[in-house]
C-alpha positions as CSV (number, residue, x, y, z in Angstrom):
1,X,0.0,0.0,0.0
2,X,1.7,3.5,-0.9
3,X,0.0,6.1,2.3
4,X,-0.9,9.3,0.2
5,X,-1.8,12.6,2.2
6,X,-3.5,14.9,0.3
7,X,-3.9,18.4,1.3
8,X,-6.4,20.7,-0.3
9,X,-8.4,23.3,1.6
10,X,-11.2,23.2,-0.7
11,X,-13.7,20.2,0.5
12,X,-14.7,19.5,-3.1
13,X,-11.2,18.9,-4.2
14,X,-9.9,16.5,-1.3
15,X,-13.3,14.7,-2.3
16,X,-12.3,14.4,-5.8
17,X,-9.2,13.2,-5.2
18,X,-9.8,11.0,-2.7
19,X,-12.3,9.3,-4.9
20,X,-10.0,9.2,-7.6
21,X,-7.1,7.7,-5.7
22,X,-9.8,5.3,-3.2
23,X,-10.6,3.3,-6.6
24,X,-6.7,2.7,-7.3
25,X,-7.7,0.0,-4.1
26,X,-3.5,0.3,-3.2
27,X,-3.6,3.7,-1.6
28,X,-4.0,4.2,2.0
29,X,-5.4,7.9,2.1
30,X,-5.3,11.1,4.5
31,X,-6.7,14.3,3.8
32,X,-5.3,18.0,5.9
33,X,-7.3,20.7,4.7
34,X,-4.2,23.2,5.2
35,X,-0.6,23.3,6.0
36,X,-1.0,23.5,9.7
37,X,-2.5,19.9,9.5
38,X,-0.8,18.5,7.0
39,X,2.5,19.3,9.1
40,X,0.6,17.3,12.0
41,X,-0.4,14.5,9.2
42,X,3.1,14.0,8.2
43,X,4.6,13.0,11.7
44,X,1.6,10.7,12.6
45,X,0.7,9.4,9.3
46,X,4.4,9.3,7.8
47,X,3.0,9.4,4.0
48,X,4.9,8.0,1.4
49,X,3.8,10.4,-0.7
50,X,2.0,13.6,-0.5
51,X,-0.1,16.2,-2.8
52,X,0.0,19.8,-2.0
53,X,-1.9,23.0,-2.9
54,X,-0.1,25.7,-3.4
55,X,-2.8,28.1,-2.4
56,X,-4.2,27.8,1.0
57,X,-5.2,30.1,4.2
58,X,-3.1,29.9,7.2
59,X,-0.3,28.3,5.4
60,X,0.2,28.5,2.1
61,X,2.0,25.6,0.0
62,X,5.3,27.3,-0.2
63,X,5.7,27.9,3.4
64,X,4.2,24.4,4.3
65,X,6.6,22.2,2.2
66,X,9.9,24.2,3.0
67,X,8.2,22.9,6.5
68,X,7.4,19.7,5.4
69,X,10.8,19.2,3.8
70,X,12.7,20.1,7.3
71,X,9.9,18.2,9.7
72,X,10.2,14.7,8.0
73,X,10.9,14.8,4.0
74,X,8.4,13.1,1.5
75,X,8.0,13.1,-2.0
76,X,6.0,15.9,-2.6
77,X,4.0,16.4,-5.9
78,X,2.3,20.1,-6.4
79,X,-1.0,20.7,-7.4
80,X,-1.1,24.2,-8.6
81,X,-3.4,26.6,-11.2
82,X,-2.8,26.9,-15.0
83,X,-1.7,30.7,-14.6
84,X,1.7,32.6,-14.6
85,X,1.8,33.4,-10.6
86,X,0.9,29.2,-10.2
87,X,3.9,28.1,-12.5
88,X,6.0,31.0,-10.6
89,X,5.0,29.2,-7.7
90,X,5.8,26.0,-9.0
91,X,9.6,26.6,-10.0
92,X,9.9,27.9,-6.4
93,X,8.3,24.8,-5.1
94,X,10.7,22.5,-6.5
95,X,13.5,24.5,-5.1
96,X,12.3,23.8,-1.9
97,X,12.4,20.2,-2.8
98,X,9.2,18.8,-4.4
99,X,9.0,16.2,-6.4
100,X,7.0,17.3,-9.4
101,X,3.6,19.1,-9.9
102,X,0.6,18.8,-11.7
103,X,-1.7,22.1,-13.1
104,X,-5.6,21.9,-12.1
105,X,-7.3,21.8,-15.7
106,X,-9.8,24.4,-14.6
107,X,-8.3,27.0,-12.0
108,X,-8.0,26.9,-8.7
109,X,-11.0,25.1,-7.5
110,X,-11.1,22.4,-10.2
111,X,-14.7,20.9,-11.8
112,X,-12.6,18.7,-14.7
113,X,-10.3,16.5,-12.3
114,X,-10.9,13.5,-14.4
115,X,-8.8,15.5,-17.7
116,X,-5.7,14.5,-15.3
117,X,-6.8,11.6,-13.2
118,X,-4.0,9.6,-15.4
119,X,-1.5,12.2,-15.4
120,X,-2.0,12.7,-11.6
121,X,-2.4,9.1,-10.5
122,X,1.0,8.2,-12.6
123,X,2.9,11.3,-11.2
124,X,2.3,10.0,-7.3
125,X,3.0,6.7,-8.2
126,X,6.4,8.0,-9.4
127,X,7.2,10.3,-6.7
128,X,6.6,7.3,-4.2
129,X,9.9,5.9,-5.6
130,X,11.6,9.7,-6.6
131,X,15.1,10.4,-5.0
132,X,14.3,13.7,-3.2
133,X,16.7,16.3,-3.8
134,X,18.1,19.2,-1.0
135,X,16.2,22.1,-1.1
136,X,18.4,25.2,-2.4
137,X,20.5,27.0,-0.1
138,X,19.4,30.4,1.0
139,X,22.1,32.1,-1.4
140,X,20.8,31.1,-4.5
141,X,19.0,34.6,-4.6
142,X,22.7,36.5,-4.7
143,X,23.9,33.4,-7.4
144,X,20.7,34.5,-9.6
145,X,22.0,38.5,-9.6
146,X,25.2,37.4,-10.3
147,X,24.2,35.1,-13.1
148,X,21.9,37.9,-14.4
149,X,24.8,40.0,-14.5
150,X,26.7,38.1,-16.6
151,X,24.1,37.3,-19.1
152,X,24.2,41.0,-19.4
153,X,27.6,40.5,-21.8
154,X,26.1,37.6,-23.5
155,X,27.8,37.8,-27.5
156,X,25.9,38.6,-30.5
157,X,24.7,35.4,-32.1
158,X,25.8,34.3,-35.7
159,X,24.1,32.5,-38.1
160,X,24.2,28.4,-37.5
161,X,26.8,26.9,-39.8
162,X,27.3,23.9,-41.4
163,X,29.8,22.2,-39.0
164,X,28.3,23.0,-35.7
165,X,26.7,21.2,-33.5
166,X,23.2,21.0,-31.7
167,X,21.9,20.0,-28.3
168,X,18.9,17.8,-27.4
169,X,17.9,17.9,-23.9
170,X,15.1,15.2,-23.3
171,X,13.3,15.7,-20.0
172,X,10.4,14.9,-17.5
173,X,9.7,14.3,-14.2
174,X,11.9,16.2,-12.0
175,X,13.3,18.1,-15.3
176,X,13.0,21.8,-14.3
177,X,15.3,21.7,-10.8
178,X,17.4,19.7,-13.2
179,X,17.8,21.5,-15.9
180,X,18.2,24.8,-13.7
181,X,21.5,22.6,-11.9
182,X,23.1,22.2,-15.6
183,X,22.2,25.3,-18.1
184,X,23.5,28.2,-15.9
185,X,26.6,26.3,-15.6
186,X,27.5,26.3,-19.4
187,X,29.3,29.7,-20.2
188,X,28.4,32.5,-22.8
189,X,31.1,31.6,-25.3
190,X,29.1,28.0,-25.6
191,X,29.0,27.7,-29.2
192,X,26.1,25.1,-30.4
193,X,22.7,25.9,-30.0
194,X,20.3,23.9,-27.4
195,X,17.0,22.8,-27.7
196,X,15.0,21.1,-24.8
197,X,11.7,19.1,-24.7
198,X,10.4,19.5,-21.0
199,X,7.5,17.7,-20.5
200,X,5.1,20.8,-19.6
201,X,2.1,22.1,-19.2
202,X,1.5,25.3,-22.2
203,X,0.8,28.1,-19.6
204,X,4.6,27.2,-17.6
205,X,6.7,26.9,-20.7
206,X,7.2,30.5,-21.0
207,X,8.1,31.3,-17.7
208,X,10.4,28.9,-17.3
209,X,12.3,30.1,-19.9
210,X,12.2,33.7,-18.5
211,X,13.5,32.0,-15.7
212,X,16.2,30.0,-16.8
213,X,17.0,33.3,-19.0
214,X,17.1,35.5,-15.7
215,X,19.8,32.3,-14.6
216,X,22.3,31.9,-17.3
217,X,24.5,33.2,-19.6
218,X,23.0,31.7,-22.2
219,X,19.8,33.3,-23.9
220,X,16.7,31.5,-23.0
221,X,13.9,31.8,-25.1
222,X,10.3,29.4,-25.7
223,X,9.9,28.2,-29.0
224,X,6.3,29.2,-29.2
225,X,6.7,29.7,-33.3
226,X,9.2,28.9,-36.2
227,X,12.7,30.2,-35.4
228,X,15.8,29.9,-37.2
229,X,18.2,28.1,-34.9
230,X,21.2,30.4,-33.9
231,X,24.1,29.1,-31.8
232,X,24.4,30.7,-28.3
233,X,20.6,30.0,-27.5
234,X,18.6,27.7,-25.5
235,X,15.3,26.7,-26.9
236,X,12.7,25.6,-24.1
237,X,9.7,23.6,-26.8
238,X,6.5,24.8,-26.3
239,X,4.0,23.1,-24.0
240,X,0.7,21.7,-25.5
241,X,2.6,21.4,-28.8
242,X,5.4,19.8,-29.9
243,X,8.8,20.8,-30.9
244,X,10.5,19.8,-34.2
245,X,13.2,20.8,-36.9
246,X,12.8,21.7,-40.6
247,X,14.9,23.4,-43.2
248,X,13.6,26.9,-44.6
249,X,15.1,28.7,-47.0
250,X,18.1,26.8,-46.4
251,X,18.2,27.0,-42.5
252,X,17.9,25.0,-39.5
253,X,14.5,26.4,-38.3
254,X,12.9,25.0,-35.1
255,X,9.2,24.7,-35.5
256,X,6.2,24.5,-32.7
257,X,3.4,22.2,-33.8
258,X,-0.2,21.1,-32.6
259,X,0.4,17.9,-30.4
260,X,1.5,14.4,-32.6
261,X,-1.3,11.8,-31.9
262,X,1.6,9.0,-32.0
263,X,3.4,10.7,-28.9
264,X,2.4,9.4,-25.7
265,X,4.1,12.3,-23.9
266,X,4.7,16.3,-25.2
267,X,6.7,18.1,-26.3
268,X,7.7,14.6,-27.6
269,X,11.4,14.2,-27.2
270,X,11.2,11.2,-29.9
271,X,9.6,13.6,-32.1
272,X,12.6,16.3,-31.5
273,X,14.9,13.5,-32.1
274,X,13.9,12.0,-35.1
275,X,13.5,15.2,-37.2
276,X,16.8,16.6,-36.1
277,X,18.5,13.1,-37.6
278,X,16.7,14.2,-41.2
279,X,18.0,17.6,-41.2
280,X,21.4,17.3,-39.2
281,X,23.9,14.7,-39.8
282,X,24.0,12.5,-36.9
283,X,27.8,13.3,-36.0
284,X,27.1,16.8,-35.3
285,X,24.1,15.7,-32.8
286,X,24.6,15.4,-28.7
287,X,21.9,14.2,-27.0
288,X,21.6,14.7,-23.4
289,X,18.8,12.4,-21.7
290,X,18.0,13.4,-18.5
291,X,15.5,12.2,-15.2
292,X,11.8,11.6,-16.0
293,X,9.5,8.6,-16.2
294,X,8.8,6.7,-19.3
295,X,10.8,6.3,-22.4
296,X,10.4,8.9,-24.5
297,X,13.0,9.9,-27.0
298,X,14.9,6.6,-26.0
299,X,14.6,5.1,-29.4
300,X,15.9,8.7,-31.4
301,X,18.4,9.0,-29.3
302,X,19.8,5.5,-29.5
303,X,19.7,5.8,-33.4
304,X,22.1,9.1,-32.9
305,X,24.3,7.0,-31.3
306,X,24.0,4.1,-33.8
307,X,24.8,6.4,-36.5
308,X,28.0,8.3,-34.9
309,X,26.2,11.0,-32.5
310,X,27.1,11.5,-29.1
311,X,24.6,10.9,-25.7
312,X,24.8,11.3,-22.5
313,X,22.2,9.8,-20.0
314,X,21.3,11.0,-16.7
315,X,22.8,8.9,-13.8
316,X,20.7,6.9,-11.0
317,X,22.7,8.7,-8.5
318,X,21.2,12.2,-9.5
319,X,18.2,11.5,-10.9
320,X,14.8,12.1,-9.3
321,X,13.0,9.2,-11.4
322,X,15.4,7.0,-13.3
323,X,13.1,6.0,-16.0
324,X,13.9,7.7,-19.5
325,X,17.5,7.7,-18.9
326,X,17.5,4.0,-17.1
327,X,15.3,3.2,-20.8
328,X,18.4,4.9,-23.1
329,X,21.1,2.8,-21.1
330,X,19.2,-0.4,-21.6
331,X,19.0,-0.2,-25.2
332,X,23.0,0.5,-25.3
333,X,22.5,4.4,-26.5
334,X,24.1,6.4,-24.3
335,X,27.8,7.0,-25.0
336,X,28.1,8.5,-21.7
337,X,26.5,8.3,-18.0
338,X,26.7,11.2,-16.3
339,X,25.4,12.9,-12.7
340,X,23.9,15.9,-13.4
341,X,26.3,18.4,-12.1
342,X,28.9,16.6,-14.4
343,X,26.7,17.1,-17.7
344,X,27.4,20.8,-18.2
345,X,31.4,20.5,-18.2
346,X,30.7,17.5,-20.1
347,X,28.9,19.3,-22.8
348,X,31.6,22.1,-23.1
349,X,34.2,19.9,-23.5
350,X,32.6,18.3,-26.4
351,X,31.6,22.0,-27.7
352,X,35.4,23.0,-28.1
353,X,36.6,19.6,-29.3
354,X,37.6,18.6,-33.0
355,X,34.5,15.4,-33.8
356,X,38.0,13.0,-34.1
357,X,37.5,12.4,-30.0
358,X,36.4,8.6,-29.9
359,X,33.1,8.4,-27.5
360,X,33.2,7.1,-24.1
């Protein structure tokens, strides 16, 4: 039996979901109708895993996990609004150490909970088994000014040649802590552009890209339409759509299209991977598969390998659910397994290197 707490303070929701979860027959449920109790819940009931609100009178999500996290830590998953101030609150959550997060379909007080009773039910069932990561240090606010200050010097970009390379970043679960521990780390002379499939809701894509911006030194932009691809630039995929590469006139042009039927998850990262091997040559392709659950983009990114690419897969050490990268190892397509704080050095070194390096 996994022991789920769920904390809503809206009756109708903890009703909802404790329906939902109930019929599963493998959950043993508690419900707190605010922090305050689900702080009481969490020493006397000792969840496995927990759902939170993020807003809630007398303690609001925020203030309840970095609680939570320093009482007695549990995989925490977020439930939180489809608006900009609830994907805000979101990235900040999973600083403080949650898990993942999943965005009520109709506002804060949701009527359509069945549109994510899959989504949901899979998400806890993966946090039960996440790694939890430390919440941020206090400083990261004075590392974010600094960062911000040297994206201020960030170079001109030039127009994508022939002979450079290009970054796919496959991600899920657990993806945008992740991603936030590797990109501000690359520096502002990295030469090849980067383009990421987060799996993500459409409303969070673009500010997490302001966000990740605001971090590194790197531009950070959402590929919300078609864009040339330029080197120097981070390219978060749209959410709701999916992200994939063309040629127009000639160049590399990233494109953001309605949602592929034959993709379970989106932005598909198998769909990312298998159009950049028709309009790049494989050699000039790194693909970086990080945490997540599932095994999307395992199958493209294998084939990169096959056909003289470059990989890296997220390790188990460092990953928050081991599934897609566990899924790129198994098929023998990573050329390289990697913790996450090793992935950006990793990914410079390969940058500034002549292709005649043998793979790892």
């Amino acid at each position: 039996m996994i022991k789920l707490l769920i904390v809503d303070d809206s009756a109708l929701m903890r009703r909802q979901l404790n329906t939902l979860f109930s019929a599963e027959g493998d959950f043993e449920i508690r419900l707190a109708r605010n922090g305050r109790e689900a702080l009481d819940e969490n020493l006397n009931f000792q969840p496995d895993v927990i759902t939170l609100d993020i807003n809630m009178p007398e303690m609001d999500g925020l203030t309840a996990l970095s609680l939570l996290m320093a009482q007695r830590a549990a995989p925490v998953v977020m439930v939180s609004s489809l608006t900009d101030k609830g994907a805000l609150a979101t990235f900040e959550a999973l600083n403080l150490g949650a898990v993942d997060y999943v965005a009520k379909p109709g506002g804060t007080i949701s009527l359509s909970i069945k549109e994510i009773s899959d989504l949901l039910i899979g998400k806890v069932r993966a946090a039960a088994r996440a790694r939890l990561k430390n919440a941020r240090p206090a400083s990261l606010a004075h590392r974010l000014r600094e960062e911000r200050t040297r994206a201020a010097a960030r170079p001109l970009p030039r127009s994508f040649a022939g002979g450079d390379g290009l970054v796919l970043i496959g991600v899920s679960t657990g993806g945008p802590r992740t991603l936030e521990d590797i990109l501000p780390l690359l520096p502002a002379e990295f030469p090849w552009p980067i383009i990421v499939a987060q799996h993500m809701p459409a409303s969070f894509t673009r500010p997490f890209a302001e966000r990740l911006d605001a971090m590194c030194a790197l531009r950070v932009v959402e590929a919300a339409k078609p864009m040339p691809v330029e080197p120097g630039v981070v390219y978060i995929g749209k959410g709701g759509a999916d992200v994939a590469l063309s040629r127009r006139a000639g160049r590399l042009t990233l494109l953001a299209k309605p949602e592929d039927g034959r993709f379970l998850w989106h932005p598909s990262v198998e769909l990312l991977g298998r159009t950049a091997l028709e309009h790049v040559e494989p050699a000039q392709l790194i693909g970086v598969m990080l945490t997540g659950m599932g095994n999307d983009g395992a199958e493209a990114f294998t084939d990169i390998r096959r056909r003289g690419g470059r990989t890296i897969a997220e390790s188990e050490e460092s990953s928050v659910v081991f599934g897609m990268p566990a899924e790129l190892i198994a098929r023998k397509g990573a050329s390289m397994v990697l913790p996450s704080d090793k992935i950006a050095v990793q990914l410079s070194a390969w940058a500034g290197r002549e292709r005649s390096e043998p793979c790892l």
